[in-house]
N, C-alpha and C positions, 0 to 999 in steps of 0.2 A: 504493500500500500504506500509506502514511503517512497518507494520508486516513482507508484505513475505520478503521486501528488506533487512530487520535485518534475516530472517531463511538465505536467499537468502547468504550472507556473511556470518551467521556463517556458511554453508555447509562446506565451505573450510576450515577451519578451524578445523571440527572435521575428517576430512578427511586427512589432514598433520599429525594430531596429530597420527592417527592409522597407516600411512605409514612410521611416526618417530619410532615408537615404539620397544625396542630394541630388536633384535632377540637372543633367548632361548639357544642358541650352548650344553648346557650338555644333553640333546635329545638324538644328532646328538654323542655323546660319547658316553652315553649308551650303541644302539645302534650297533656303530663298538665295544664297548667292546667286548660285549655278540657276536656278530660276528666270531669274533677272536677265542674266547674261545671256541664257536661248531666248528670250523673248524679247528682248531689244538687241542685242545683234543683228535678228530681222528688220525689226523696226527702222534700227537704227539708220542701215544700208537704204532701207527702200525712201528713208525721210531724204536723206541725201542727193538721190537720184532724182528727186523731184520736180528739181531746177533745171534736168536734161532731159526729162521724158515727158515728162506732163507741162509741155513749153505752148501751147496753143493756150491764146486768150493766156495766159500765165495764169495755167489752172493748178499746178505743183505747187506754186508760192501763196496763191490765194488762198489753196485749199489746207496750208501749215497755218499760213493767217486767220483761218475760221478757227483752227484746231484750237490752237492756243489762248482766243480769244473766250472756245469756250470752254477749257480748262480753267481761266481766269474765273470765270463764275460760277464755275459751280465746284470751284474751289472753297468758295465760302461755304459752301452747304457739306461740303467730303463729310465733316468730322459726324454729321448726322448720320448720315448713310453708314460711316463704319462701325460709331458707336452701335446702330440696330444690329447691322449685319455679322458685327466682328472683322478683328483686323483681318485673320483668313482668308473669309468668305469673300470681303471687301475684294480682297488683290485676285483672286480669283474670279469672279464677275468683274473684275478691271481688265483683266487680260483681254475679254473678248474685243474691245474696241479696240486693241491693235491687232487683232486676228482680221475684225473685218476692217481693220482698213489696211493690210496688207493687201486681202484678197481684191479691195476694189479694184487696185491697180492693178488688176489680171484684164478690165474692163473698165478703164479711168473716160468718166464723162462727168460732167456738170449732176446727173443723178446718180453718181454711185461714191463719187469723191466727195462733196460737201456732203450728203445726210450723214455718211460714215464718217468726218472730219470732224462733225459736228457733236457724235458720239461718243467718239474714243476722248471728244473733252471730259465729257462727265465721267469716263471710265479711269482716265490717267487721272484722273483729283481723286478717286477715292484706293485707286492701287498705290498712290504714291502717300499718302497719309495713311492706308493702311499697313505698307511698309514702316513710315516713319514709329508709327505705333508701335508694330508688331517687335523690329529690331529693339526702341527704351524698353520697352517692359519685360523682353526676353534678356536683356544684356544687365538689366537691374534686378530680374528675379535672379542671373547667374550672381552676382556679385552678392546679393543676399547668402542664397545659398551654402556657396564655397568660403563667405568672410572674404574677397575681395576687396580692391578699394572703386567703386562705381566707377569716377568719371578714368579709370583705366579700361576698363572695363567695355566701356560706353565706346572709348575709342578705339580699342581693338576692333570688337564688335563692328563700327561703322568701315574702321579701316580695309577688313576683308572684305564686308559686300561691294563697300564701292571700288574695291580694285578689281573686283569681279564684274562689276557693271563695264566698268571704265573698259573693260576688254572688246566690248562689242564693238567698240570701233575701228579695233585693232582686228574680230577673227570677221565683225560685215565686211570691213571693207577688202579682205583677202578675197573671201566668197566674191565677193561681186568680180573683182579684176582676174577670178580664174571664171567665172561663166562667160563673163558677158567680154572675153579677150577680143584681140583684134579677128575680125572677119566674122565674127557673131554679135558682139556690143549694138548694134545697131540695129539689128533685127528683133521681130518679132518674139520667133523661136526662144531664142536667147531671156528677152526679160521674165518671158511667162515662166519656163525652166526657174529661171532663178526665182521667183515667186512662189511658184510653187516649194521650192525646195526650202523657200521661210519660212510658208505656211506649216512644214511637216514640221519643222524646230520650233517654230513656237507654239505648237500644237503638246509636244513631250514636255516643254517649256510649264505648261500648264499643269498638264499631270500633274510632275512634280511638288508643284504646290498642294497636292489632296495630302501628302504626305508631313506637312507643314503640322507640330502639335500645336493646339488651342492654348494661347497665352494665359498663364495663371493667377495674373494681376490681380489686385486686391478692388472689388467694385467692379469686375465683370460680372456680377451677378443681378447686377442691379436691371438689367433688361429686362429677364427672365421672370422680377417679381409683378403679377397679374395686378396686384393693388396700385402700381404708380399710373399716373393719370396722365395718358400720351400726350396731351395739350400742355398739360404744365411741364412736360420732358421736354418739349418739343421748345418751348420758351426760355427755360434753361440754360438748354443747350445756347439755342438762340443767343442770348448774354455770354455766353461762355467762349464763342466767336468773336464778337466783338470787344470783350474783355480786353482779350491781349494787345488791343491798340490803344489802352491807354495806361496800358504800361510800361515805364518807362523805358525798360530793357528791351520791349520789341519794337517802341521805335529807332532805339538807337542801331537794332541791327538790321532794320527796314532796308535800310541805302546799300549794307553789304549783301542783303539778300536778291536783291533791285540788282544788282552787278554781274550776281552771278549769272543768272538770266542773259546779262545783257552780253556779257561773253563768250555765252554759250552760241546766240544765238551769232553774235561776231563772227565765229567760226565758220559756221556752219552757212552764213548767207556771202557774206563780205570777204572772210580770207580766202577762200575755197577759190573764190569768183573774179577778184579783185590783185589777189595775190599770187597765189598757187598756180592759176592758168596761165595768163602773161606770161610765167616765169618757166615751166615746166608741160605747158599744154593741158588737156583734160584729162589726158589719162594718167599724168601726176597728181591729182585731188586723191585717187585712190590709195598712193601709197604717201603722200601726207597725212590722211587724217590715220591711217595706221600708224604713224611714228607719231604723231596727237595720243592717240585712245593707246600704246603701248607707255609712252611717259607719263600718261596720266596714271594708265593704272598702275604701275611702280610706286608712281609720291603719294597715292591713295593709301596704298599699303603700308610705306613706310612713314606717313602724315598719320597713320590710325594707329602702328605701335609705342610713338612717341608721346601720344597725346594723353595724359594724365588730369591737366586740370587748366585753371587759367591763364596761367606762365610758359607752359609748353604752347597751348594753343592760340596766345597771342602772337610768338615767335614764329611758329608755321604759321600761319596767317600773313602776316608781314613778311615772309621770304617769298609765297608764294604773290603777294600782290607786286613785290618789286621784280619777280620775272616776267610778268604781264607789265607792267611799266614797262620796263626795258623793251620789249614787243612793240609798244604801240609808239614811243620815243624814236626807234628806231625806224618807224615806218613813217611817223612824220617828219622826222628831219633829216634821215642818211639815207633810207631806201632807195634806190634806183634797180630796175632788171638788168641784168648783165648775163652777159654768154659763160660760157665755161664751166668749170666744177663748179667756182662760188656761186652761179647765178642757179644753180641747181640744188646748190647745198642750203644759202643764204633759208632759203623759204622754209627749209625740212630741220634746220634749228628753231628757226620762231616757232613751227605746230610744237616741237618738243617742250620751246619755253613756255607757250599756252597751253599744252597737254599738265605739264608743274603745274602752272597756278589753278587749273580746273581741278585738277587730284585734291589741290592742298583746300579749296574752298567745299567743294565735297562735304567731304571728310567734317572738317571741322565745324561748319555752320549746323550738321545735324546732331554733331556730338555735344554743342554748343549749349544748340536749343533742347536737345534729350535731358540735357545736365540742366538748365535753367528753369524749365517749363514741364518738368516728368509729370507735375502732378494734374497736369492739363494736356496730356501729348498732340492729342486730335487737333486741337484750337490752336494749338503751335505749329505745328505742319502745314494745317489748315494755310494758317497767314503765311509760312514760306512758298507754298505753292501758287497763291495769290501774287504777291510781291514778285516771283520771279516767271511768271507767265508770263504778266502785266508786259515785263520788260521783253521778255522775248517776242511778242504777238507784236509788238509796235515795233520791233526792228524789219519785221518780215513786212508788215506793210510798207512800211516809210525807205527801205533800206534801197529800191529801184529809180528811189527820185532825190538822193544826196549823196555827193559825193564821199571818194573812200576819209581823204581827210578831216570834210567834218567830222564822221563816223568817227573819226580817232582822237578827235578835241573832246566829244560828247564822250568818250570811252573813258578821257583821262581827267576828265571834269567827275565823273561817275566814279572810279576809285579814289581821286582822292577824298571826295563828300564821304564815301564808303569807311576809309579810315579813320577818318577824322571822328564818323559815331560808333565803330569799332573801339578806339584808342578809350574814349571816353566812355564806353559801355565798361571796358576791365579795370578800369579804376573805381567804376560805381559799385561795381562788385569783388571788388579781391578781395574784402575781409571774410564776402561769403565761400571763395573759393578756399582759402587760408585753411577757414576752420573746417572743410572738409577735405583736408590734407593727411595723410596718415601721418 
């Protein structure tokens, strides 16, 4: 009897211990990395191509222009949609508006590019807020879990996905310059193939995500309770969007959030177009923006194992904003095309210097705001995806009727307003970073 009454007690025993046992969260990163990376790698490529295939009535540019325009608005709304849905569910019914607006361009007309442009706005505000979510609240339950220190944690965490997104620009644009090579680029045959062959990748892309564990944040349950009264959730919330604009913290990093956008979309309308071809022809964009998205994704990586707290991520902040300086300095005042290695090389250093500063903004802005705003994720994301639409959707319109060197006045007028409420956001708070210093 003394036997089983001693198994009898320890059962519970070995039983607490295995239900204590702390859960694994870099899985669950993996994971949505490699996620990310099949689904915009597609994306990625076919957003690029837009400017050379879909050139009638300049239905490519217009239809990035609707895109973004309607990402901007219903970017206000994401943090509803995800709070109902969950971060999961959220990134998963996000996926499909780049599924269909891959496919349109199997069949790009005026009705199959704008309704689907139009779509994939409201699809990318709630995958990219439910990303923002999903990675704080996974990289803070890990940090709980294990006795980490968070905002290490936080930037790990951010570090690897976005060195993993950062790639799609590096393994699209390969894809693309091995289908659509010289003597098929041009045809038909060629871009469908290649379409097709995004759809299958961002199709496993998806999967993937079914695999994705349900975040175990504390007040995920609050949906599920039948007694809250959707009107009054629904108002709440409501404030809880607009909240963060009048705090002081998110205006001051409003203007760096404003930049990154505007950067990005630099890239992608203005340098490609403006600098890259002049200098290297068309079929040099392709292995530019691969030496872009391969530098990016390196400073992503090593931007997210350095990043600890406010003092690290001031530093990477400011190196990555002074290799973008240097970029756009040199464009306004030394640049000229030239023949030779340099006139070939010149252009494939700048993507490298603006592939840095896009890694190191990355990176930081989301570990930034994970670290500042955790106890409001949705409503913070919410307003980065806002903020950095805004600026991309008005470069895509405005960007065919101003010159490249305004472009590059407004660029460096825009960093440094960016710094200047950067600089002054980490003095407003480094006593709060201090004391959560180990």
């Amino acid at each position: 009897m003394d036997s089983v009454d001693s198994r009898d007690e320890e059962t519970p025993l070995v039983d607490s211990l295995e239900i204590e046992t702390p859960r694994n969260n870099t899985r669950d990163i993996h994971i949505l990395s490699t996620a990310f990376l099949l689904i915009f790698l597609s994306y990625g490529a076919a957003q690029n191509l837009q400017s050379t295939i879909n050139t009638k009535d300049n239905l490519g540019t217009i239809s990035l222009g609707i895109l973004y325009t309607s990402f901007t608005f219903f970017s206000l709304f994401a943090s509803l949609f995800v709070r109902i849905l969950g971060s999961k569910n959220a990134m998963i019914l996000g996926s499909s508006g780049y599924w269909l607006f891959v496919a349109a361009n199997l069949a790009p007309s005026w009705y199959t590019m704008v309704p689907t442009s139009a779509y994939l706005g409201f699809t990318a505000s709630i995958i990219w807020v439910g990303e923002g979510t999903y990675l704080t609240s996974t990289a803070i339950g890990h940090a709980m879990d294990h006795k980490l220190h968070e905002g290490t944690v936080i930037g790990n965490f951010n570090g690897e996905f976005w060195a993993f997104f950062a790639l799609h620009q590096f393994v699209g644009n390969l894809m693309t310059l091995a289908v659509l090579r010289e003597g098929s680029g041009g045809s038909t045959t060629g871009t469908t193939l290649l379409f097709i062959l995004f759809l299958i990748i961002m199709t496993l892309g998806t999967v993937l995500m079914f695999f994705l564990r349900k975040e175990d944040g504390k007040g995920k349950q609050e949906l599920a309770d039948s007694s809250i009264n959707f009107y009054s959730y629904v108002i709440s919330l409501s404030k809880s969007i607009i909240a963060p604009l009048f705090d002081i913290r998110m205006i001051l990093i409003i203007p760096l959030i404003a930049y990154s956008g505007l950067q990005q979309a630099f890239v992608w309308a203005e340098f490609t177009k403006k600098v890259v071809t002049p200098a290297l022809g068309v079929s040099g964009v392709g292995g530019s923006m691969a030496v872009y998205g391969a530098f990016d994704a390196i400073c992503s990586l090593a931007a997210g194992r350095f990043t600890s707290g406010l003092s690290s991520i001031t530093f990477i902040v400011s190196g990555g904003a002074f290799a973008q300086a240097f970029v756009l300095l040199w464009l306004l005042l030394k640049y000229s095309v030239t023949s030779g290695v340099l006139g070939a090389l010149y252009p494939l250093i700048m993507a490298a210097l603006l592939g840095i500063g896009d890694g190191v903004l990355n990176t930081q802005l989301s570990a930034l705001i994970g670290i500042l705003f955790k106890h409001d994720t949705e409503g913070a994301f919410a307003q980065f995806k806002v903020w950095q639409c805004v600026s991309i959707a008005i470069v895509f319109f405005i960007y065919p009727y101003i010159s490249l060197q305004t472009m590059l006045i407004i660029m460096l007028a825009g960093i440094c307003l960016a710094m200047v409420g950067f600089l002054i956001l980490t003095i407003k708070v480094e006593k709060t970073f201090s004391s959560c210093s180990p």
